[in-house]
N, C-alpha and C positions, 0 to 999 in steps of 0.2 A: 615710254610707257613701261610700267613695270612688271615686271613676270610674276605670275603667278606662282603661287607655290602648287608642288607634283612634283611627280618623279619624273627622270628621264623616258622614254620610250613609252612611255603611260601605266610600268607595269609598277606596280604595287609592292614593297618591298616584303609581304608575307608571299606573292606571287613566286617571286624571284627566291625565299629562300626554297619555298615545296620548289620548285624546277633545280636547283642545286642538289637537293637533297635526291631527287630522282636521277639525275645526270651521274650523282656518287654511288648510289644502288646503281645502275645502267653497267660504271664503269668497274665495280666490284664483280658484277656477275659476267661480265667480259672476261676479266682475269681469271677468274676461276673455271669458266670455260675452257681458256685459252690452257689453262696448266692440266685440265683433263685432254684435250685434245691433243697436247704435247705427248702426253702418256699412250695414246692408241698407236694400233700397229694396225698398217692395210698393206696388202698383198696383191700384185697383180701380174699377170702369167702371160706370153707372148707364144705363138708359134704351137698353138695346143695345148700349152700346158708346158713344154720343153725348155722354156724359159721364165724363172717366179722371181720374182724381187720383192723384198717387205722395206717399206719405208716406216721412221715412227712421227709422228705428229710434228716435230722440226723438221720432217721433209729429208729425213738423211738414212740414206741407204742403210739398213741393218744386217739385209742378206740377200747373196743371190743365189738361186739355183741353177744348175745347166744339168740337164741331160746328157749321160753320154754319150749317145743318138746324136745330137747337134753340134756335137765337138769334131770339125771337121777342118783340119788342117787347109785344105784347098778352099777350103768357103768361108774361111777368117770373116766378111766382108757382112752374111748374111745373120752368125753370131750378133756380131756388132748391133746391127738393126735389127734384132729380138732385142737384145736386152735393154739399148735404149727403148722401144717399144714400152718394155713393161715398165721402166722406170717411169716413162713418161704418165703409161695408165695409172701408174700405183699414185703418184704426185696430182694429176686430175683427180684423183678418190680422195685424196684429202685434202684439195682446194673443195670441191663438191660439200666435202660431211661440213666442214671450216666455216662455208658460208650459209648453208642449212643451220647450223648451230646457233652462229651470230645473227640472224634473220631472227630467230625465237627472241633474240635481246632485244634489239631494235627495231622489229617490227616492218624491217624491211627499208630503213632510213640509207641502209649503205653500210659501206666496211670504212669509209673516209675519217673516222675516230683515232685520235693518235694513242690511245692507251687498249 
């Protein structure tokens, strides 16, 4: 018997260009999210305040502060776990804004996009 003629999947090839043509807007305003979000700086504090670390949008330490309150030779140990603390807060705040931002793109589809 012989096949009919149709498109594969049933979709219509003006269907299939609007869906490309959305997926390249989708993935333009990704990028250009992504290179604003690069540019933000978040700040997050451990121990009161005694401990601040600013990360910027690549997630890389730009700065830390210490107290010199919390600089205590015999508590090396307690330093340590502040400033991981806040690195770790400062890195949640920009997973948090990151996925907040990207949810306004896709509507909530997921972050599973390779661009």
């Amino acid at each position: 018997m012989a096949r009919r003629g149709g498109y594969p999947g049933g979709m219509m090839p003006g269907n299939m260009n609007n869906l490309m043509k959305q997926a390249q807007k989708m993935q333009k305003q990704m990028e250009e999210t992504t290179m604003l979000l690069e540019m933000k700086e978040y700040e997050a504090s451990a121990g009161g305040g005694v401990v601040k670390v600013k990360i910027n949008g690549k997630k890389e330490i730009t700065s830390v502060h210490l107290d010199e309150e919390v600089v205590d030779k015999d508590d090396i140990e307690m330093l340590e776990d502040l400033i991981a603390s806040a690195v770790n807060e400062a890195i949640r705040m920009q997973d948090e804004d990151q996925q907040k931002e990207m949810g306004k793109i896709t509507g909530g589809l997921g972050g599973g996009f390779p661009f």
